[in-house]
C-alpha positions as CSV (number, residue, x, y, z in Angstrom):
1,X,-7.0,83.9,22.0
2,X,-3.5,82.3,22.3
3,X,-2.2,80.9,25.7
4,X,0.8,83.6,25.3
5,X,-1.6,86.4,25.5
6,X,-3.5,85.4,28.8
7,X,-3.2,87.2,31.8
8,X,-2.0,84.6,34.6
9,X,-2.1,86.0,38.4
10,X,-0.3,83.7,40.7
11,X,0.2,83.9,44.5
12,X,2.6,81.8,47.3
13,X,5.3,81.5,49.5
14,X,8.8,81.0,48.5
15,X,8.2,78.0,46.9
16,X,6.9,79.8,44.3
17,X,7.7,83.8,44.4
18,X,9.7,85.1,41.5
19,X,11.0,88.0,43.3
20,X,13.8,86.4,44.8
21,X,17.5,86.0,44.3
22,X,16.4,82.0,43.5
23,X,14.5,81.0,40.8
24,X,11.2,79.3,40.2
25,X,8.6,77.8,38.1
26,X,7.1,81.2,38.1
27,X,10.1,82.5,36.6
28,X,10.2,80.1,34.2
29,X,6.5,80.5,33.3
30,X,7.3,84.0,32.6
31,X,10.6,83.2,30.5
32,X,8.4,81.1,28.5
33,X,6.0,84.2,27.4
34,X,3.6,84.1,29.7
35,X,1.9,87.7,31.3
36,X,2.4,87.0,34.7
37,X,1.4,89.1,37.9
38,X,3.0,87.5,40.7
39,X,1.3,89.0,44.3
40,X,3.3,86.3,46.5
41,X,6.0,86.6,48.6
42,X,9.3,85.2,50.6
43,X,8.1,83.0,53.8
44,X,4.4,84.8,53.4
45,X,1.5,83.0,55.1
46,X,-1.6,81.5,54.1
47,X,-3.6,84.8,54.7
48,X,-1.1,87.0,52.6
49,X,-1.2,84.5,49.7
50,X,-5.3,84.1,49.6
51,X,-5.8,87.4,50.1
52,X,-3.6,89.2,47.6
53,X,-5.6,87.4,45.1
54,X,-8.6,88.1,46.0
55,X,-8.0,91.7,46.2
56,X,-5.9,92.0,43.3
57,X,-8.9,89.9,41.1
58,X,-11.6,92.1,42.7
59,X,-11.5,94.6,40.2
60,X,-9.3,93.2,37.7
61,X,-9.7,90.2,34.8
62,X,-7.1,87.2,34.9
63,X,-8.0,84.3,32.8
64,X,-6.1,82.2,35.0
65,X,-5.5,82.5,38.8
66,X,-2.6,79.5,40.3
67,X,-2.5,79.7,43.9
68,X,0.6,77.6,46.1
69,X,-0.5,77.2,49.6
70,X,1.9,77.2,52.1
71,X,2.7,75.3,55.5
72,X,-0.3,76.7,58.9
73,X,1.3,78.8,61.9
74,X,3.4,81.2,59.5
75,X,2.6,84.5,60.9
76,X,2.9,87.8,58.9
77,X,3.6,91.0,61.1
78,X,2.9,94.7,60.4
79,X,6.2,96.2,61.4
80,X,7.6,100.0,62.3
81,X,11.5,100.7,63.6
82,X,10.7,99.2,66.9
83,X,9.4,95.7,65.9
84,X,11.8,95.8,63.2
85,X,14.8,96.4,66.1
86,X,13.5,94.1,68.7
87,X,11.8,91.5,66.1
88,X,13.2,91.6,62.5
89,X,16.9,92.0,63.2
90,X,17.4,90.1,65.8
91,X,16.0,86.5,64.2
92,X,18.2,84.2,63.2
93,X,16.0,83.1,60.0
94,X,13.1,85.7,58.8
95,X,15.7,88.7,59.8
96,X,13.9,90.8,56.7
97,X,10.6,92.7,55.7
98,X,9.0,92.4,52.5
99,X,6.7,95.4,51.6
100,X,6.0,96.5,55.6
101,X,5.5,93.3,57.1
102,X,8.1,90.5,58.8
103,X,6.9,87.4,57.3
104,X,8.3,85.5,60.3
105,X,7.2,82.0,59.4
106,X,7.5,79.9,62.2
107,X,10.4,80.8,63.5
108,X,10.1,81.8,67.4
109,X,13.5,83.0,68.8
110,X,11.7,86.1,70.2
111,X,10.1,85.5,73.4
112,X,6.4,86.8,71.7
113,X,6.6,84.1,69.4
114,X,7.1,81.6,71.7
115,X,4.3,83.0,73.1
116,X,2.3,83.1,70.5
117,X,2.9,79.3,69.4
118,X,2.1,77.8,73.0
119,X,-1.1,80.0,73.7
120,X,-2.7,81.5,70.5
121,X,-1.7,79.7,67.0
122,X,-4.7,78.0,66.2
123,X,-4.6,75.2,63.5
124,X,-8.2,74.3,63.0
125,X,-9.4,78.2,63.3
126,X,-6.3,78.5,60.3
127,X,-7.5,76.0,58.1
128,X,-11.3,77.0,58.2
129,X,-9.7,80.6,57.5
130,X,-8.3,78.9,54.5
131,X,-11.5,77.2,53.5
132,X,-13.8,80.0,53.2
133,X,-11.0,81.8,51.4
134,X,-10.7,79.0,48.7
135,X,-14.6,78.9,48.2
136,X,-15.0,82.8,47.8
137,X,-11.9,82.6,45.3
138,X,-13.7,80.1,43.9
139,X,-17.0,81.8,43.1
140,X,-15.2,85.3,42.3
141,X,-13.3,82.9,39.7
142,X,-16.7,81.5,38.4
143,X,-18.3,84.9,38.0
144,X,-15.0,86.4,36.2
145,X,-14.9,83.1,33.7
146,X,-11.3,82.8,35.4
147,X,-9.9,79.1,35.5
148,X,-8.6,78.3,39.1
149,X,-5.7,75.9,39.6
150,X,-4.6,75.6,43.8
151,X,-1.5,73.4,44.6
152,X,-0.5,72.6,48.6
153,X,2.9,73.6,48.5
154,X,2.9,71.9,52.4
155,X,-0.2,69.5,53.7
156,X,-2.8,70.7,55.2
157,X,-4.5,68.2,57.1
158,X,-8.6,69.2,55.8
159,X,-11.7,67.4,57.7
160,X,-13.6,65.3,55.8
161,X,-16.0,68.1,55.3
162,X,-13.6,70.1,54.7
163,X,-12.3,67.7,51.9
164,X,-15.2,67.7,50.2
165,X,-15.7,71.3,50.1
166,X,-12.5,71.5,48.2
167,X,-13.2,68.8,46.0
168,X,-13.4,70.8,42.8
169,X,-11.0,73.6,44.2
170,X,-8.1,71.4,45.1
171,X,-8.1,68.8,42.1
172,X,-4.5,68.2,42.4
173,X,-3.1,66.1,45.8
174,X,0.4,66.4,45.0
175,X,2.2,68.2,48.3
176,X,4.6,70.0,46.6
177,X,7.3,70.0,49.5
178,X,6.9,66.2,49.4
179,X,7.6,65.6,46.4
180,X,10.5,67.5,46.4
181,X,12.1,66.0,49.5
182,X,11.6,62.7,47.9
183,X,12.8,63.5,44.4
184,X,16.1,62.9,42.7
185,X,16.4,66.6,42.7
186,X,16.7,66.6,46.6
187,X,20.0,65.7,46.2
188,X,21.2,69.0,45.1
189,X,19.5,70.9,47.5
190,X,21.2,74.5,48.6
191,X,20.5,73.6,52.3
192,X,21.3,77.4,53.2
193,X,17.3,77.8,51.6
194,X,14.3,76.4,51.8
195,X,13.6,77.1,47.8
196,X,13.3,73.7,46.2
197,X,16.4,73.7,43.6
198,X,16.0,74.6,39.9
199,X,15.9,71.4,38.3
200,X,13.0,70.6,40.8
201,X,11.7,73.8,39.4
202,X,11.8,72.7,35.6
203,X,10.0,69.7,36.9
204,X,6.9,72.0,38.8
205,X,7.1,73.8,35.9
206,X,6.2,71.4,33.3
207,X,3.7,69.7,35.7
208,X,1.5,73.1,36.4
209,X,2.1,73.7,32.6
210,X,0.3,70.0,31.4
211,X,-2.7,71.3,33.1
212,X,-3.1,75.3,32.1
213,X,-1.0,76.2,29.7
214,X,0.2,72.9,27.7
215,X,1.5,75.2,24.5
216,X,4.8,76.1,26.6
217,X,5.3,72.8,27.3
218,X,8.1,72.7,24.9
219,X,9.4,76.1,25.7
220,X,10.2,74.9,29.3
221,X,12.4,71.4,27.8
222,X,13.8,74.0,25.7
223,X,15.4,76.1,28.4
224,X,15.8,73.4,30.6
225,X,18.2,71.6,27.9
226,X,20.1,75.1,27.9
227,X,19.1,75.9,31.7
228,X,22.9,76.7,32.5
229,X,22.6,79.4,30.1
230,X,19.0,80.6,30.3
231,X,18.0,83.8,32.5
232,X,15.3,83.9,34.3
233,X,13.9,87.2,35.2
């Protein structure tokens, strides 16, 4: 079976989520000819992005699944009119929904937040959240023959136990933010957004791509010698 006519389903925050107004590698994956389901979204947490796959593979096949963790203490709220008039319109940042929920991130200009960051956000409990996620992912992926590729789009400081749990999982220690901060495509940064720029895009792009999907490889130079007149859907 060609590449092309694999079913990819991919999951993160905004680094990643091809339903915005910037583009990504996701977009460009897809541009590329890739069958993409994309269950991420803008500013989601760690809990929406593991568990949208997991639900979504539950009952469906994917031959691959791509996972981009995001940064810990991002917290995703249900939301009705109230919280949406006294929480989502009122922030200076996250002041948006995305399919019923406020994915507030870590912003904390409402006083619950604050709250919430100096008594209840719990790192360690958040991580081990994370962990048993990533190792029932990983078995569902084993019993489905579905490849698994996870990238930290933020670190995530793991215990050494921890580390070697995900030592087959997580075979890639690139931190994706990072690298992007400390690239030459940095310097072009829309500092308005968090989204890393295009060009750092192409880059992502072509990097994920060596390791799943190598055939698009030339796809991806193709439209990034033309990027000012490709478009990305």
């Amino acid at each position: 079976m060609s590449k092309l006519s694999k079913k990819f389903l991919i999951s993160g925050c905004g680094i990643s989520w091809s339903g915005q107004e910037k583009k990504t590698w996701v977009n460009i994956f897809r541009a590329a000819g890739l069958k993409i389901t994309d269950v991420g979204g803008p500013a989601v947490s760690n809990q929406w992005i593991l568990n949208k796959v997991i639900i979504e593979l539950w009952d469906s096949y994917y031959d691959t699944v791509i996972i981009q963790l995001t940064s810990l203490g991002k917290l995703d709220v249900e939301v009705d009119s109230k919280r949406t008039n006294e929480l989502v319109n009122n922030d200076s940042i996250r002041n948006f929904t995305y399919k019923g929920v406020w994915p507030s991130s870590t912003s904390d200009d409402h006083d619950s937040k604050k709250l919430y960051y100096k008594w209840l956000f719990s790192p360690k409990l958040e991580i081990e959240d994370i962990v048993c996620k990533l190792l029932l992912l990983s078995i569902l992926c084993k019993q489905k023959n579905t490849k698994l590729y996870v990238y930290q789009g933020y670190e995530i400081l793991w215990s050494d136990t921890q580390q070697k749990l995900l030592d087959n999982i997580i075979t890639d220690s690139t931190i994706l933010y990072d690298e992007y901060l400390n690239s030459k495509h940095y310097e072009f940064h829309d500092h308005m957004n968090t989204v890393p720029g295009i060009s750092y895009q192409f880059s992502l792009a072509k990097m994920i791509a060596y390791r799943c999907c190598p055939e698009i490889i030339e796809r991806i130079n193709k439209m990034f010698d033309k990027s000012a007149n490709v478009v990305l859907t």
